[in-house]
N, C-alpha and C positions, 0 to 999 in steps of 0.2 A: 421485574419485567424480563421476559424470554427471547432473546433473538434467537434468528439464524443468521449465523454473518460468514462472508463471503470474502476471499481474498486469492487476487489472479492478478496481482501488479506487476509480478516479476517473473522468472522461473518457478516459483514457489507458489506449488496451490494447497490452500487449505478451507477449512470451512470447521464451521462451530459451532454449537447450539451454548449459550449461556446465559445463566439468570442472573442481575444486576450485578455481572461480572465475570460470575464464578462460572468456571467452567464445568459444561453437563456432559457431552461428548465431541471430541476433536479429532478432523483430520489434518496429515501435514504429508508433503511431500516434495521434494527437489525436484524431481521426475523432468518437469516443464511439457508433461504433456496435460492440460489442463481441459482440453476435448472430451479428450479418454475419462481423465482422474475424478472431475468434479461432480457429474452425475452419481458416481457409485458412491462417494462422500456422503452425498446431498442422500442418498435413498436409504443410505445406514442411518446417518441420523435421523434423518424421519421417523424410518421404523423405531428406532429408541425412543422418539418421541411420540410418536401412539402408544409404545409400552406403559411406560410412565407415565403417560398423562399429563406432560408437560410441552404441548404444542405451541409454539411461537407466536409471539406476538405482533412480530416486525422483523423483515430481513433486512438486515443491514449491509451494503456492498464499501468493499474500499476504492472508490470514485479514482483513483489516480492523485500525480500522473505515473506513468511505467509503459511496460508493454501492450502497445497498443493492441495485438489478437489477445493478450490475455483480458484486458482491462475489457474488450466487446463478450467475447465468451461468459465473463463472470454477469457480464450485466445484462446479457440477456436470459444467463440461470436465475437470476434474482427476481428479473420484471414477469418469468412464467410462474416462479414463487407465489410472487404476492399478489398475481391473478390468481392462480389455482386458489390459494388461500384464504384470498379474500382480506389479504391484511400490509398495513402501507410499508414503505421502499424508505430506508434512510439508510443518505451518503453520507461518510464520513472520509477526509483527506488524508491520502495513506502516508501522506509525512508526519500524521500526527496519529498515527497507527504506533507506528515508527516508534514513537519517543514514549506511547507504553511499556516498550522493554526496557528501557534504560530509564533507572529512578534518579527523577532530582537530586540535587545537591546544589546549597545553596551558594549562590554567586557564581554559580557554573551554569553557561551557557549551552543547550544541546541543538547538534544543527544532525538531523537526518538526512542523508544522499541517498539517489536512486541514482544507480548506471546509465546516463545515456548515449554510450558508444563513448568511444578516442576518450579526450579528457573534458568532457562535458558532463556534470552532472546536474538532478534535481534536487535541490536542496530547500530548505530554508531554517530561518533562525527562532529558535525559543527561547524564554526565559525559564528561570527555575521555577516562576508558580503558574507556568503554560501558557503567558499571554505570549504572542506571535511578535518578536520582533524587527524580520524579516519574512516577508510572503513567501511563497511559493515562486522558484525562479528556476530558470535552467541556464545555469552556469559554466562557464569556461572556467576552469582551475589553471594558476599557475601560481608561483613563489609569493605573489604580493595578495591573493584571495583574502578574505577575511579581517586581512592586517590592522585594520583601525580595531575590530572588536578583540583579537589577539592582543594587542597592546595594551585593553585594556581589565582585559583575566582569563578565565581558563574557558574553554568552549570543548567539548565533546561532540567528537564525529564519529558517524556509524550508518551501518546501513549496508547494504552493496555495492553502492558506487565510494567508496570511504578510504576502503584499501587503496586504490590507485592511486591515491590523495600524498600518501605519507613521504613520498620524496620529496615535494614542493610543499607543504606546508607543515612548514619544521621547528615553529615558533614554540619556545620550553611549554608555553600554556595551550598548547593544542596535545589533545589527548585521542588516540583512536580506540574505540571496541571493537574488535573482532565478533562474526558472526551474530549482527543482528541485522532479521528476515523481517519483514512484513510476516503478522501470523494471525488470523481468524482471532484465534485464541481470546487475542489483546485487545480484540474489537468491544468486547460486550460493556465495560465502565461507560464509553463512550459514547454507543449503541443508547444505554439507558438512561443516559445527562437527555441525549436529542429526544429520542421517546417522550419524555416527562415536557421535555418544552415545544413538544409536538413539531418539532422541528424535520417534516418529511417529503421526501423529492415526490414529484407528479413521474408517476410508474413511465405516464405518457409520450411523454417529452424526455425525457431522463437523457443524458447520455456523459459517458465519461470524460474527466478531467483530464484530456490527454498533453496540453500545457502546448503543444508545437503538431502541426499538422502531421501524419501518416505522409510520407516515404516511401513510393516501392522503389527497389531496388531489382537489378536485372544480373544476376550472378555471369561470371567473364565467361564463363561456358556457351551460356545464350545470348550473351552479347558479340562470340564471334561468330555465332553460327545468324544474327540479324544483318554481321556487318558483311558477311560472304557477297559477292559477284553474282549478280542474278544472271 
């Protein structure tokens, strides 16, 4: 099966056309301007794929949670996809994006983090053969986090929000990896499980798993120039 999959969770935009896994062509970028970046992705790989002859089957988007403007941009690249296309929309949870870069190991727990500002992250808990033993949560990190599954073996963090982690949780069986993104790339195994069990989001209705409502914020620039003296 041929996706095109989509990933705008974080600062990190990528996108990937791949067939029951394998990668066919990938983009990646730190950039964080995903406005700009995704379209010109999105138009490369197409054209490779009228080249070849291997047009998609299913876009697959990473549903969240993460950055709320990236998580809308990607999903509404996806929903004019699979109009134009003519072909269906599956979500897949970017925490479990996540824990395709980092291979099992058995009795070892993997918990993916995503950044959410100060010391709150989104995390949740896997097993080594991928059943979910923790949901999807957005958590406050401090010295006692984790401690009952710490106590009782070794857990793996990762992710972006992972780093800010390693002062407070210090237990010998907490282990951190550096440098694992959310990446397209990693989408398509999981892209082609959902495909085959026809497991696909309504284009319609769709919207992303943003886990805590949208925040605006009013930068102190423009909060002194509101509080001025009329």
């Amino acid at each position: 099966m041929i996706s095109l999959n989509i990933e705008t969770s974080t600062d990190v935009c990528s996108a990937a056309l791949t067939e029951d896994g394998n990668v066919l062509a990938a983009h990646f970028s730190k950039d964080g301007n995903h406005a700009r970046q995704l379209p010109v992705f999105i138009d490369d790989i197409l054209a490779f794929a009228r080249r070849e002859k291997l047009m998609p089957e299913a876009v697959a988007i990473s549903e969240g949670p993460g950055s709320y403007t990236g998580l809308r941009i990607g999903t509404a690249t996806a929903k004019g996809l699979c109009y134009g296309l003519g072909i269906p929309l599956i979500a897949l949870p970017t925490l479990r994006v996540l824990c395709e870069a980092v291979p099992a190991e058995a009795g070892t727990l993997r918990c993916p983090m995503i950044d959410a500002r100060r010391m709150e992250v989104y995390c949740a808990l896997f097993a080594d053969n991928g059943d979910i033993l923790a949901g999807t949560e957005a958590k406050v990190i401090d010295s006692t986090s984790f401690a009952d599954r710490l106590a009782r073996g070794p857990v793996v963090f990762f992710g972006n929000g992972a780093a800010k982690c390693k002062t407070l949780i210090t237990s010998e069986n907490a282990r951190f990896i550096d440098d694992i993104l959310p990446d397209a790339a990693n989408m398509g195994k999981l892209a082609a499980e959902a495909f085959a069990k026809g497991r696909f989001a309504d284009i319609a209705y769709f919207d992303p798993f943003y886990l805590k409502e949208f925040q605006a914020t009013v930068s102190h620039k423009a909060q002194d120039v509101l509080n001025r003296p009329r």
